[in-house]
N, C-alpha and C positions, 0 to 999 in steps of 0.2 A: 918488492911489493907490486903489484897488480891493478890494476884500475879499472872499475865496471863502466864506467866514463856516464855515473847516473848524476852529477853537477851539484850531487847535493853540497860539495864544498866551496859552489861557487855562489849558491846563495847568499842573500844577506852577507856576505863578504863584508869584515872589518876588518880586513888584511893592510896592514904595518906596510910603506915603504921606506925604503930608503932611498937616501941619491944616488947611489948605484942605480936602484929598479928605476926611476922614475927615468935616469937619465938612458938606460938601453929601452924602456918603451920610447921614448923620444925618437930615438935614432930607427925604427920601425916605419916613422910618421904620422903619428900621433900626438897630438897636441897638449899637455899635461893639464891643460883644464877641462878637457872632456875625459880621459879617465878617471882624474882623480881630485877629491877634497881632504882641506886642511881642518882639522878640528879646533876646536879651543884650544885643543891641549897642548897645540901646533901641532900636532902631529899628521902627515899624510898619507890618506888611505886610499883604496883601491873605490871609486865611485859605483853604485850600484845604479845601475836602469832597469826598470819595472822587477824589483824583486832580485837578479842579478849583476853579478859580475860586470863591468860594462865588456871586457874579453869577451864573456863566455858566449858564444854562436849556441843558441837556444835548436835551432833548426838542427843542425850538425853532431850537437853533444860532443863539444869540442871546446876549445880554448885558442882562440886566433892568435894568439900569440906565444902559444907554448913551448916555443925554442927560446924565448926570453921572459919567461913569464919569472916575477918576482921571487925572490927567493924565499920568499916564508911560503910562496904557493908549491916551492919544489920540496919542500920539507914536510907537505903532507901527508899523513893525516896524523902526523908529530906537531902538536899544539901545545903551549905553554900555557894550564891552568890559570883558573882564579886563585888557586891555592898556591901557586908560585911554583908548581912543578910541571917536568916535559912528561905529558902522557900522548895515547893515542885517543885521538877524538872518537867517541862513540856511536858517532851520528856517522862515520865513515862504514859502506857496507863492508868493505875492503881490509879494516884495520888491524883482523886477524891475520891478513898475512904479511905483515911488518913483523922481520925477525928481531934477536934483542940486540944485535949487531947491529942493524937497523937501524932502531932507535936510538941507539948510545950515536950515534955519527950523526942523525939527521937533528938531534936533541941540541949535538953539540953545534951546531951551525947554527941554531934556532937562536941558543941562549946568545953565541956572538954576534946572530944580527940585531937580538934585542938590544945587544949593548950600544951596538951601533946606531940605532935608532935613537936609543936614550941619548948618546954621543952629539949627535947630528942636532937634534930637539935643544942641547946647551949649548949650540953653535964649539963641537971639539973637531966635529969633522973628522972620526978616527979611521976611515978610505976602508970597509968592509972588503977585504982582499980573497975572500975563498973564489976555486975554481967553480960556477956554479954546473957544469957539467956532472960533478958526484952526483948529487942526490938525484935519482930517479926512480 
């Protein structure tokens, strides 16, 4: 897939971590309460400043941390519906050229971070082990 690098996925960001993500931004030098907040749900997400990303360098159209950025951010523009399925987000200008190979691999990484997420959220702690180097 290809990237116009136009940020539109970096807005309004409700991007899922997990302790994998949280703990390789850490090790960056960044501080976990200026990236990101916990919701109700417990759940920790990716913090937004004026509208985006707190990553995403607005000047550059870039992502400051894009050798470790999160893993539901390397798995885009593969998003997991309200309707409980992996599609391609539509708002990506790019999403036509996500092959269906593509998709079935970056789908599959999605659905196991989800788990992992949910995992972590019940204190199971199940150590999200993909290599994050595939997906790009």
């Amino acid at each position: 897939m290809r990237c116009s690098n136009c940020g539109l996925c970096c807005e309004e960001t409700e991007m899922e971590l997990s302790i994998r993500d949280v703990d390789a931004l850490e090790k960056t030098g960044y501080r976990r309460e200026k990236f990101s907040v916990t919701g109700e749900d417990g759940i920790t997400r990716l913090r937004n400043v004026d509208g985006r990303c707190f990553f995403y360098d607005h000047a550059e159209k870039r992502c400051r941390v894009y050798e470790v950025r999160p893993i539901g951010c390397s798995t885009y523009p593969v998003v997991y519906s309200a309707d409980g399925e992996v599609v391609i987000d539509e708002l990506c200008p790019m999403g036509g050229t996500v092959s269906d190979q593509e998709l079935m691999e970056k789908g599959r990484i999605l659905l196991e971070l989800i788990k992992t997420i949910e995992d972590e959220g019940a204190g199971k702690h199940s150590g999200f082990q993909l290599d994050k180097k595939k997906p790009q």
